[in-house]
Backbone as a ProteinNet text record, in pm:
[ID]
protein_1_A
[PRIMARY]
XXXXXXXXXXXXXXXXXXXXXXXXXXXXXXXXXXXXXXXXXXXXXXXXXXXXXXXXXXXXXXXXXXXXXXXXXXXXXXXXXXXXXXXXXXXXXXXXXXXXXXXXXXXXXXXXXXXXXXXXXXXXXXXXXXXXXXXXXXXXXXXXXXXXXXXXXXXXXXXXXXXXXXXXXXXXXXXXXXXXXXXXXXXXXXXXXXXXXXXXXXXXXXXXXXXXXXXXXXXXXXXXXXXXXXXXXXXXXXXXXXXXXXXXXX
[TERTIARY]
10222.4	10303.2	10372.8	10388.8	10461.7	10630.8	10716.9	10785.8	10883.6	10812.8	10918.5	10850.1	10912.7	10800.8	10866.8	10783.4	10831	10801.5	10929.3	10917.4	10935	10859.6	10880.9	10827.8	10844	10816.5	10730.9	10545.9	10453.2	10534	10609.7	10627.9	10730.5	10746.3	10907.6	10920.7	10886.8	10873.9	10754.3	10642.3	10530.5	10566.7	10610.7	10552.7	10653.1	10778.6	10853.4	10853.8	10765.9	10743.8	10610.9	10523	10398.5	10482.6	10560.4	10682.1	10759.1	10810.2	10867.1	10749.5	10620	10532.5	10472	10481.4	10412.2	10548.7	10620.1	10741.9	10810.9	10800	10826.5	10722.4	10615.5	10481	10507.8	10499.9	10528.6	10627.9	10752.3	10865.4	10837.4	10761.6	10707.7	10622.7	10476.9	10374.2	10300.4	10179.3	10059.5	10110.3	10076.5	10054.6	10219.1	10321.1	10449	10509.4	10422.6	10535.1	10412.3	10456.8	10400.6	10406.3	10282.7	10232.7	10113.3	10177.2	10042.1	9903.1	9911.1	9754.8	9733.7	9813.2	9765.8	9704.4	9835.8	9797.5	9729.4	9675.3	9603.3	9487.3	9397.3	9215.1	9143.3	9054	8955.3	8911.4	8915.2	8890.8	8943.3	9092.8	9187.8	9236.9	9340	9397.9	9520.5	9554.3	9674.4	9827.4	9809.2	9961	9933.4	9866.5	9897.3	9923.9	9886.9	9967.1	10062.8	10080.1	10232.5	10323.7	10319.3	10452.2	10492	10305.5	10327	10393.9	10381.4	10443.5	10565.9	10626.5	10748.9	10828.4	10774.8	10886.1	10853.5	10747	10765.3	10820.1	10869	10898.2	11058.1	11076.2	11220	11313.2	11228.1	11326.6	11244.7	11294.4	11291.3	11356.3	11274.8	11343.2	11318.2	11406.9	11366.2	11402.4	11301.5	11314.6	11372.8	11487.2	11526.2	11577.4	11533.8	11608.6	11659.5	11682.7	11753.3	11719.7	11606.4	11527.2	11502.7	11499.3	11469.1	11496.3	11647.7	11704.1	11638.6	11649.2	11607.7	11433.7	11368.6	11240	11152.5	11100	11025.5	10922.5	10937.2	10828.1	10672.3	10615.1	10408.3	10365.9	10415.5	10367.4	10450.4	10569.3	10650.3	10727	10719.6	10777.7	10905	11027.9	11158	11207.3	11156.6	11195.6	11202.5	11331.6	11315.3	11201.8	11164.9	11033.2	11129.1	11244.2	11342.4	11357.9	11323.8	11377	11196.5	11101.7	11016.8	11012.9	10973.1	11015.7	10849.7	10745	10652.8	10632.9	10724.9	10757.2	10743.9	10654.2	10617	10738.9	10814.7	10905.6	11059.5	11030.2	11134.6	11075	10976.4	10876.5	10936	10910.9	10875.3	11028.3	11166.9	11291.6	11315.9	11252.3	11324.9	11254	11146.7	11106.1	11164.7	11160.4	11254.8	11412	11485.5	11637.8	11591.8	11509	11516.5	11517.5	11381.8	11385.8	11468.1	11557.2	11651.1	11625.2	11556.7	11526.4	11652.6	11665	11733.6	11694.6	11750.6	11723.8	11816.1	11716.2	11833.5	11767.3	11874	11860.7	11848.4	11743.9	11728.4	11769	11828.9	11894.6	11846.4	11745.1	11620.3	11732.4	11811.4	11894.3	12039.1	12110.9	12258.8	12287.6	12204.4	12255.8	12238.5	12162.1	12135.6	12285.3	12355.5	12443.2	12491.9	12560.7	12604.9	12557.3	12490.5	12408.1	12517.6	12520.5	12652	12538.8	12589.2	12490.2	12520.5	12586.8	12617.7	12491.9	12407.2	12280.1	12140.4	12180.1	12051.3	12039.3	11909.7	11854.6	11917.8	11962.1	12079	12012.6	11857.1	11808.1	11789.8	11858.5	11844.2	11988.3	12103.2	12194.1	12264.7	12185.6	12264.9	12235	12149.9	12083.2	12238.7	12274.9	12410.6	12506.9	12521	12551.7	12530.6	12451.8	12375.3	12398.3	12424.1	12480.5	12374.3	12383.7	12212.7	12273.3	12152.5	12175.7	12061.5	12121.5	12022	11959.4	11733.8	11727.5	11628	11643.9	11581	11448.9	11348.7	11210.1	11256.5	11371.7	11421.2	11448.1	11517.5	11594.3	11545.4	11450.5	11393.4	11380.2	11342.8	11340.7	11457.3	11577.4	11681.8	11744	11748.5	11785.7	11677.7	11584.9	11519.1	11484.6	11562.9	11610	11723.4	11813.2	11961.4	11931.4	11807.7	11827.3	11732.8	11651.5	11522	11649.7	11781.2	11876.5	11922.6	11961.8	12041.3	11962.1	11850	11764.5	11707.8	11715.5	11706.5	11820.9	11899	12061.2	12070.8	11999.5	12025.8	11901	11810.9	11657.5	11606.4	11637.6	11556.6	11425.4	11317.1	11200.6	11142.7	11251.1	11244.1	11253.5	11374.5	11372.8	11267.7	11220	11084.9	10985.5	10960	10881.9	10903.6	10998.1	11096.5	11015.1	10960.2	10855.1	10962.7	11092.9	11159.6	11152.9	11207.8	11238.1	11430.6	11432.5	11597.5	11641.8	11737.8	11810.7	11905.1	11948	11954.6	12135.3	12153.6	12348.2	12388.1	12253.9	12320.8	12259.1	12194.1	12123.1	12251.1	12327.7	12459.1	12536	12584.7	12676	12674.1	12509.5	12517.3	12518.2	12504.5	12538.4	12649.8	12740.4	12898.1	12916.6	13058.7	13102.8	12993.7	12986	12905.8	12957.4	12973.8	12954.8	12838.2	12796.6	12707.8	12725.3	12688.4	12734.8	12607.3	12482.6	12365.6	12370.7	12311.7	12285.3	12310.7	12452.7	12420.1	12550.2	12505.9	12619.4	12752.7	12843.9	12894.9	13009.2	13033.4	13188.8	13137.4	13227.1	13231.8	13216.1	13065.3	12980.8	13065	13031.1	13058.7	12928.1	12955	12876.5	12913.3	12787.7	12862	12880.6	12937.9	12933.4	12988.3	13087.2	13187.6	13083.1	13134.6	13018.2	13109.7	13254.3	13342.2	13298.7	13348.9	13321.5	13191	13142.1	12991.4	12999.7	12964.5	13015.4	12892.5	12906.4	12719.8	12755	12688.2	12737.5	12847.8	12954	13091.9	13046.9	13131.2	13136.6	13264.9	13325.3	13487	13592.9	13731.2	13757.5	13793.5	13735.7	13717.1	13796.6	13916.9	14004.2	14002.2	13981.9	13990.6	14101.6	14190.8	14297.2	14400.1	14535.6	14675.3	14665.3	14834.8	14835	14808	14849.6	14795.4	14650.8	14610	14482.3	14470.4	14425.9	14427.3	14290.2	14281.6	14194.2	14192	14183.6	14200.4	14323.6	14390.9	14503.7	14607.1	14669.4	14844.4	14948	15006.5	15092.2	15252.3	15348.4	15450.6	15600.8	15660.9	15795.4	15860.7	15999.4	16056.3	15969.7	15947	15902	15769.3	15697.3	15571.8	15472.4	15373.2	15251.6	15088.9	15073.1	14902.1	14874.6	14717.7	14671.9	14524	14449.2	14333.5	14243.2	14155.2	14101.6	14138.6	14103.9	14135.8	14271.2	14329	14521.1	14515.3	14554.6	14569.5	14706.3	14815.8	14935.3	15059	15016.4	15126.2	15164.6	15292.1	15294.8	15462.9	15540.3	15670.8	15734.5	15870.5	15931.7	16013.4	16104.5	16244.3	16285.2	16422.4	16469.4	16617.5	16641.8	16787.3	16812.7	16937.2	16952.4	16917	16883.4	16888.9	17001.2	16989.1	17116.6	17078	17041.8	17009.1	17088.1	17034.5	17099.6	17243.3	17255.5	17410.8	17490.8	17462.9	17589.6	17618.7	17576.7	17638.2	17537.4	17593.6	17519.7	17481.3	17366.1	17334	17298.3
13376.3	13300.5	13185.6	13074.6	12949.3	12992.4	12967.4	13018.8	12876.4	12770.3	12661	12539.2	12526.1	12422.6	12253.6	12155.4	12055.4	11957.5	11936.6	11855.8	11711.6	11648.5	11488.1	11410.4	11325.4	11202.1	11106.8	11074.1	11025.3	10875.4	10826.4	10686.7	10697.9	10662.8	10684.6	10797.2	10899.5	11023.5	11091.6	11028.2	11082.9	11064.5	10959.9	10934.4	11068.2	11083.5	11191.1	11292.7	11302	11462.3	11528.6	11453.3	11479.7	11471.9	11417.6	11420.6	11567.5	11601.8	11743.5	11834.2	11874.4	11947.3	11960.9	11844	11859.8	11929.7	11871.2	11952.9	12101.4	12150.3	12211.3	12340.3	12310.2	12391.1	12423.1	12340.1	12348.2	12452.3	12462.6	12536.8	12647.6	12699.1	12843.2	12908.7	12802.4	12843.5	12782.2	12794.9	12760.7	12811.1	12737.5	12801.2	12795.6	12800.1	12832.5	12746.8	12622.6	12494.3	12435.5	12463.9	12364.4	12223.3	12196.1	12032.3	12012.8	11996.8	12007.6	11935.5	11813.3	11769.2	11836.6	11922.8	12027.3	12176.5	12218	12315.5	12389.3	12298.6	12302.9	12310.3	12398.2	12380	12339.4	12290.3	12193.5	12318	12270.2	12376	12448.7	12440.1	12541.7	12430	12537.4	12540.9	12469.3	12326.2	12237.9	12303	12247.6	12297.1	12441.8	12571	12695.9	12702.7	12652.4	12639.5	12573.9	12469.4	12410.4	12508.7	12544.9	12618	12749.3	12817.1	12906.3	12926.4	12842.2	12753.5	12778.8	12692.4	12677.5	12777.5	12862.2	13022.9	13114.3	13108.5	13215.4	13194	13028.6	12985	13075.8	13059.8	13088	13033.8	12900.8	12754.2	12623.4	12550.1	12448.8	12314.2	12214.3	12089	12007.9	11956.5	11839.2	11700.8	11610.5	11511.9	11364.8	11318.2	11226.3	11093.5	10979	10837.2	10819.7	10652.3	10585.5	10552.9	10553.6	10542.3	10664.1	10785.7	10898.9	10915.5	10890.6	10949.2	10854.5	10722.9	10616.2	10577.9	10699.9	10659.1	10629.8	10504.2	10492	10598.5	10672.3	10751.3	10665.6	10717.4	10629.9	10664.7	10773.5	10770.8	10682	10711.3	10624	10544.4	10390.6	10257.8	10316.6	10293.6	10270	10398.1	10547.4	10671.7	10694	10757.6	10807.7	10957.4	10919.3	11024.1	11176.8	11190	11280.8	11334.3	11275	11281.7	11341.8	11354.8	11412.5	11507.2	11627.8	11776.3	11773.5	11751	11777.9	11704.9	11609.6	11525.3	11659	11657.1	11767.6	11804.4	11663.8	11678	11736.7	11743.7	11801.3	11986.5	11958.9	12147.7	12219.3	12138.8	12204	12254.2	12168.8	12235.6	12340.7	12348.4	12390.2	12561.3	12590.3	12682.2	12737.7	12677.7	12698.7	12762.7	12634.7	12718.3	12858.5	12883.6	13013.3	13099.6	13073	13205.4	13264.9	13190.4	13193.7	13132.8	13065.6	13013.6	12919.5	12910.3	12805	12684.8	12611.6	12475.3	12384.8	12309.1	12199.6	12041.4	11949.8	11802	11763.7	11671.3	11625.2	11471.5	11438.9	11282.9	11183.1	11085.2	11012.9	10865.7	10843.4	10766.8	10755.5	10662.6	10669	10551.7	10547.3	10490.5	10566.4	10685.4	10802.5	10866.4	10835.2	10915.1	11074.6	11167.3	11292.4	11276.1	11373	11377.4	11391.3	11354.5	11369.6	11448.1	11612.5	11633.8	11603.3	11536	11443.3	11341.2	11300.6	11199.1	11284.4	11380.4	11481.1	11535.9	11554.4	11663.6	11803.6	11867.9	12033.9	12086.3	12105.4	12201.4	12185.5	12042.9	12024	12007.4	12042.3	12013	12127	12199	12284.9	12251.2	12097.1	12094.1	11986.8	11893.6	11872.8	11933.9	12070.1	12161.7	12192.8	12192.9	12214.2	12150.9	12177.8	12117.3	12050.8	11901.7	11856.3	11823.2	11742.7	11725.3	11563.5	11534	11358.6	11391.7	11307.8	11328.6	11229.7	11080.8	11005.4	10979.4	10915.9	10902.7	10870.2	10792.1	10706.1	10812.9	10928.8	11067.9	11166.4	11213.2	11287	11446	11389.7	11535.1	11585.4	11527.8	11589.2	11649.5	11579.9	11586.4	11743.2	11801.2	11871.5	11977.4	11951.4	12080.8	12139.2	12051.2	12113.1	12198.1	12101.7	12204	12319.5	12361	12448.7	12560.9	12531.7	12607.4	12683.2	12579.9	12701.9	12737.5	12684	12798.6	12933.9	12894.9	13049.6	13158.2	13060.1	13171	13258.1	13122.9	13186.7	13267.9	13242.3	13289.1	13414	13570	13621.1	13603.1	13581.2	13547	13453.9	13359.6	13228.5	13228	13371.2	13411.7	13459.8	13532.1	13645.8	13583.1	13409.9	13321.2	13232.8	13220.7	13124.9	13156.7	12968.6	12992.8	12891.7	12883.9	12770.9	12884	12824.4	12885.6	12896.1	13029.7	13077.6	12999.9	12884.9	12841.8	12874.8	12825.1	12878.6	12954	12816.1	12864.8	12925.9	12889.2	13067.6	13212.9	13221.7	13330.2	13374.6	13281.9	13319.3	13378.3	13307.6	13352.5	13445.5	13501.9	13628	13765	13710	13817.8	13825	13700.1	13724.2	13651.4	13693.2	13652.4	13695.7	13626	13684.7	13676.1	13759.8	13704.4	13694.7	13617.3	13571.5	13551.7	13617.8	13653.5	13603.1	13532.7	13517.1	13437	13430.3	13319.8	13202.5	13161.3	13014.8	12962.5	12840.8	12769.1	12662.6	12688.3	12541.1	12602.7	12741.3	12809.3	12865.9	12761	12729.6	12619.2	12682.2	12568.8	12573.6	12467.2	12443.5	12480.6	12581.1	12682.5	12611.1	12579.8	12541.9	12615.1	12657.7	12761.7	12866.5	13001.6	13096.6	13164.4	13212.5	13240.4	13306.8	13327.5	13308	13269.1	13307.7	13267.8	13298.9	13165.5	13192.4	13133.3	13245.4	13241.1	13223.9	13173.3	13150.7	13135.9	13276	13294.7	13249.1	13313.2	13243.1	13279.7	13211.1	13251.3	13222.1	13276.8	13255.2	13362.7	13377.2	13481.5	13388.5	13454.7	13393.6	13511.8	13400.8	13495.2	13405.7	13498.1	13397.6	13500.9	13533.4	13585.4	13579.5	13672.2	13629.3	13707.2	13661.1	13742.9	13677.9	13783.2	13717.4	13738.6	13691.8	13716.4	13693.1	13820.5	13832.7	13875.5	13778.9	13798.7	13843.9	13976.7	14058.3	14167.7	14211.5	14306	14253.6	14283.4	14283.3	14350.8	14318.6	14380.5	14305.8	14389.9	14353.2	14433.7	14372.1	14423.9	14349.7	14359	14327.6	14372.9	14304.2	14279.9	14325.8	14335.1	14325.1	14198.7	14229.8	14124.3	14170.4	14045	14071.2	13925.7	13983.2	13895.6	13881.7	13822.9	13792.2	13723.3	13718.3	13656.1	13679.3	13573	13568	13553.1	13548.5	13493.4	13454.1	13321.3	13255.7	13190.2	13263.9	13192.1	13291.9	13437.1	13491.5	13492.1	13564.2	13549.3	13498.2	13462.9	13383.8	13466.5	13505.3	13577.5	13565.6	13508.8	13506.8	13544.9	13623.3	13688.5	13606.9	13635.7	13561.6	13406.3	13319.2	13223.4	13149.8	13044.5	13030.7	12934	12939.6	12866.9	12812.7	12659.5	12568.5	12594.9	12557.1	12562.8	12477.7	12431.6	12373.6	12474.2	12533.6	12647.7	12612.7	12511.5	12483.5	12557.4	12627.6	12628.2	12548.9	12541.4	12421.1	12486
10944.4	10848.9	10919.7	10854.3	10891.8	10946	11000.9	11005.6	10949.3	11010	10922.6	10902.5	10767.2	10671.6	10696.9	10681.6	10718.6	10566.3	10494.5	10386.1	10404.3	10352.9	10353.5	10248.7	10201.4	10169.1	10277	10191.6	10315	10307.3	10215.3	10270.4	10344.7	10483.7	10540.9	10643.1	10574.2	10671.7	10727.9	10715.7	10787.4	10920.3	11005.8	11148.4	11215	11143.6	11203.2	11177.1	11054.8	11068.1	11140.1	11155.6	11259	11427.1	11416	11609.9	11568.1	11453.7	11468.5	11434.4	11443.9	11401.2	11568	11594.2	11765	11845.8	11856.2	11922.4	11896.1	11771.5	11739.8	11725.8	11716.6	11754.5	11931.4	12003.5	12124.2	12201.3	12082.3	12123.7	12087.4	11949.9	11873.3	11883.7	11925.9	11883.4	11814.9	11803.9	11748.1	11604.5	11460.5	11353.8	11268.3	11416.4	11347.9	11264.6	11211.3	11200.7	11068.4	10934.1	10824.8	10811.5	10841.8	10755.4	10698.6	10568	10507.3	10537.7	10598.9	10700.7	10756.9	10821	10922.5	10905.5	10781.4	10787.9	10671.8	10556.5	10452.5	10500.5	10477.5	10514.3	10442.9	10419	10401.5	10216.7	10154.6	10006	9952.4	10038.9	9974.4	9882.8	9793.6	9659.1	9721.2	9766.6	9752.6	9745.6	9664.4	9501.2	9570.4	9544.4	9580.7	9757.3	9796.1	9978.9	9971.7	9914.9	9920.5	9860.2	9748.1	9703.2	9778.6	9830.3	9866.2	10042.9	10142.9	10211.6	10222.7	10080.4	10108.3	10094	9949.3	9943.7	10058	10150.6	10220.7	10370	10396.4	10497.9	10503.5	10667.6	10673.2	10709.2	10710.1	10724.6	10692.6	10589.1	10511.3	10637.7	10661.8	10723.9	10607.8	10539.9	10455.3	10505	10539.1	10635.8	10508.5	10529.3	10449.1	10510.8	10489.9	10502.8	10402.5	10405.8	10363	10187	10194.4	10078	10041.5	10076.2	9959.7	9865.7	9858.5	9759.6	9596.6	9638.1	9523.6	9529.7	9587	9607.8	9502.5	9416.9	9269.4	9220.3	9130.3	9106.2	9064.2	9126.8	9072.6	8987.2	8878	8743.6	8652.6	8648.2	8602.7	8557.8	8616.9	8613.3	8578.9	8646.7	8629.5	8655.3	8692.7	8732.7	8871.2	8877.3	9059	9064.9	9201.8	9201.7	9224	9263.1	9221.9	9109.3	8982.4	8865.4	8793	8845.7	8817.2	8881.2	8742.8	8796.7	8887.7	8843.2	8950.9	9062.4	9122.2	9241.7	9354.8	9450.2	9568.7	9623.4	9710.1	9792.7	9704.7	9559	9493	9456.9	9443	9368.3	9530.2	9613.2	9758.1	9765	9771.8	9799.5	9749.8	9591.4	9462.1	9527.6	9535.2	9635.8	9709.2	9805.4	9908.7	9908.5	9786.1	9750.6	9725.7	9593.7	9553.5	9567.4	9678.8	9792.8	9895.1	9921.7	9963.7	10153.7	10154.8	10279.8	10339.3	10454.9	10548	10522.1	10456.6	10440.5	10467	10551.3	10660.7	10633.3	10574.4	10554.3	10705.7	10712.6	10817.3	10795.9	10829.6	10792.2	10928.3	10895.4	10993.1	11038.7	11008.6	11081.3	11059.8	11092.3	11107	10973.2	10873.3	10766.2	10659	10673.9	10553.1	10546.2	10463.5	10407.8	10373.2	10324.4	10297	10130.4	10125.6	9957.5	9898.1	9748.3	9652.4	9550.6	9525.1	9425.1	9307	9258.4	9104.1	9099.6	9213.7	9235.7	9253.8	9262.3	9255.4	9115.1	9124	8965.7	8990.2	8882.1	8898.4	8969.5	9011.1	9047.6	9185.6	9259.5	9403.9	9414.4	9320.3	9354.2	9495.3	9516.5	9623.3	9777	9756.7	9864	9994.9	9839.1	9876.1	9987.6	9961.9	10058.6	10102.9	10169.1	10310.1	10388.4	10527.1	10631.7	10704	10703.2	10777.8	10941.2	11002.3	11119.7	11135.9	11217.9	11239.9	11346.7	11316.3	11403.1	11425.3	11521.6	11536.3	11589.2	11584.3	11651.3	11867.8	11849.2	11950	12048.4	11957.2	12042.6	12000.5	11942.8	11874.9	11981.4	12105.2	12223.5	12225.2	12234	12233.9	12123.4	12018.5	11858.8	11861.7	11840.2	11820.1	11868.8	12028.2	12103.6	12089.3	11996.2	11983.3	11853.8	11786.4	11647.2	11663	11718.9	11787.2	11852.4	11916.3	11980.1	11873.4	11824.9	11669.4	11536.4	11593.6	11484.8	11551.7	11676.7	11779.2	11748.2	11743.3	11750.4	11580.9	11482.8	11318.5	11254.6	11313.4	11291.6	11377.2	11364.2	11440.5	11449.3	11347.5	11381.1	11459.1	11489.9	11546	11674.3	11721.2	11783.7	11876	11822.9	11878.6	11887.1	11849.1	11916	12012	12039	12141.4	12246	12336.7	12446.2	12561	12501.6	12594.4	12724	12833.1	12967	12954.7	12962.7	13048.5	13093.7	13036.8	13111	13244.4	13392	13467.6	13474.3	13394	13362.9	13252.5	13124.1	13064.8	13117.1	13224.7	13299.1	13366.7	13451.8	13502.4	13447.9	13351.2	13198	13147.4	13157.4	13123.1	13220.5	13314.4	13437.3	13506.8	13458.4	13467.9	13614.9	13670.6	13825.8	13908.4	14014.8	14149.5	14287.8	14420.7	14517.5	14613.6	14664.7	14796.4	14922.7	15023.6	15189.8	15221.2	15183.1	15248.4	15357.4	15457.5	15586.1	15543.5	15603	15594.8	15696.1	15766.2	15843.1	15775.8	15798.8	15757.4	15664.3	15665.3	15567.5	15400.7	15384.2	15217.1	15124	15022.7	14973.5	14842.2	14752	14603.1	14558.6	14463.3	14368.4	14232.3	14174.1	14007.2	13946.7	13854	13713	13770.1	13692.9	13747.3	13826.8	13982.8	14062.3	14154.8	14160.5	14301.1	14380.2	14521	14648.6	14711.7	14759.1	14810.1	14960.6	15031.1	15179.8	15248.2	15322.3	15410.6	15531.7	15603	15738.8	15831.3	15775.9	15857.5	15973.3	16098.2	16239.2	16305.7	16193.6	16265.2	16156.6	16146	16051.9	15917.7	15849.8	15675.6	15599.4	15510.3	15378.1	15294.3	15197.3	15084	14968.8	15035.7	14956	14982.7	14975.8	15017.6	15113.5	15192.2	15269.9	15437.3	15528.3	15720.1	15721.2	15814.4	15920.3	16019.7	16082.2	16215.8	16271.7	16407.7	16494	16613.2	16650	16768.8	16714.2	16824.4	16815.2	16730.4	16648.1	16646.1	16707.1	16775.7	16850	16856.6	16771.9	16831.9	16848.5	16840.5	16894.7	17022.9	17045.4	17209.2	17337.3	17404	17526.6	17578.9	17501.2	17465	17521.1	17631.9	17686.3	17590.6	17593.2	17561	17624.9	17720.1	17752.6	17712	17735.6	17673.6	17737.2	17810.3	17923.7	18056.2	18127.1	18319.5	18262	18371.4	18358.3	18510.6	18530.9	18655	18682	18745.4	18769.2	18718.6	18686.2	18631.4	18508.3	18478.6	18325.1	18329.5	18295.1	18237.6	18112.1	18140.3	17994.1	18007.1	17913.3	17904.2	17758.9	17761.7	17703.7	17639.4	17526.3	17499.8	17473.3	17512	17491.3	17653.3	17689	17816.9	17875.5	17980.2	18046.6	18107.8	18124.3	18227.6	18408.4	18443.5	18591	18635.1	18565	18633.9	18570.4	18447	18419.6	18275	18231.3	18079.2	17988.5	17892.4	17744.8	17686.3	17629.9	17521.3	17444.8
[MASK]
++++++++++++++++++++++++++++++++++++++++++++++++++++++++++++++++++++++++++++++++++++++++++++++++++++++++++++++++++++++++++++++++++++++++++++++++++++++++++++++++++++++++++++++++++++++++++++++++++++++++++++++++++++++++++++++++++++++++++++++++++++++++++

């Protein structure tokens, strides 16, 4: 089964919906992504793959510019092709709402507007509400990976086709804090993303908390020696305040 159908209008929206059918096949799978050039066969029943298509999809893209909404109907003269109930790109939504599919306005540039359903026919008026997303020919790789993301997150089926690769920082994210002691010279590196401290072969004493550190013995108290190596010349200790040699305090 298709898992998501791609509606358009051929004047306007063909070149971008054959760019989301290739990309989006790419991200799912073979088979996963309706267009009807594509995915109609050669003697089948039209009209019965389209409708059937669209109610059993589980996500509706309806690809819209600037001109959809006022697009002229070709039977006709002076009707919007909206305003004919057998207009495809209108049979195809009307489907789609009923069944209760995900249906997402795809708005093809930054002059397509927020639908007012008072300008739609009643029976597309819910399409109004639907939350769309823009997605240009110019930016189209990116635009289409953000929406391919959150149809992963809203679509389990969409899910269970997902061929992207694990990203490497939500792989982290999901395995939480880390630390790392592996071989390495030079202290302490910058780790991106929550990772704590990543230590690479210290060779000297390393803290990375509160508190002293000490290297060798601690030892103390009054009158107490530690030496540490050769010692050449004796050792020197004085006790108290001292008194210079002529006799004065300072």
């Amino acid at each position: 089964m298709h898992e998501i159908f791609l509606n358009y209008r051929t004047d306007g929206g063909k070149p971008l919906a054959y760019v989301c059918h290739g990309v989006l096949e790419d991200r799912f799978g073979e088979g996963s992504v309706f267009l009807a050039r594509k995915s109609i066969a050669e003697g089948t029943d039209f009209a019965d793959a389209l409708l059937r298509g669209a109610r059993s999809c589980h996500v509706l893209l309806a690809l819209i510019d600037e001109k959809w909404l006022n697009a002229p109907d070709r039977h006709q003269l002076g009707r919007r092709a909206l305003d004919n109930p057998d207009d495809w790109v209108r049979r195809e939504i009307e489907e789609a709402l009923t069944s209760g599919a995900l249906v997402v306005p795809l708005f093809m540039s930054r002059k397509v507007e927020q639908l007012d359903p008072r300008s739609l026919p009643r029976t597309l008026a819910e399409l109004a509400e639907c939350q769309y997303t823009r997605v240009g020919l110019a930016t189209h790789e990116a635009d289409l990976t953000r929406l391919a993301d959150s149809l992963v997150r809203r679509i389990p089926a969409l899910a269970a086709l997902d061929r992207a690769p694990v990203r490497e920082d939500a792989e982290n994210l999901r395995q939480g804090p880390q630390m790392h002691t592996e071989r390495q010279s030079g202290g302490i590196g910058n780790v991106g993303g929550s990772v704590g401290t990543y230590v690479h072969e210290a060779h000297a004493p390393f803290h990375s908390g509160r508190g002293d550190i000490y290297d060798g013995p601690r030892i103390s108290g009054d009158g107490t020696n530690y030496v540490a190596g050769d010692n050449h010349g004796g050792i020197r200790q004085g006790f108290g305040t001292r008194t210079p040699r002529g006799g004065v305090e300072r």
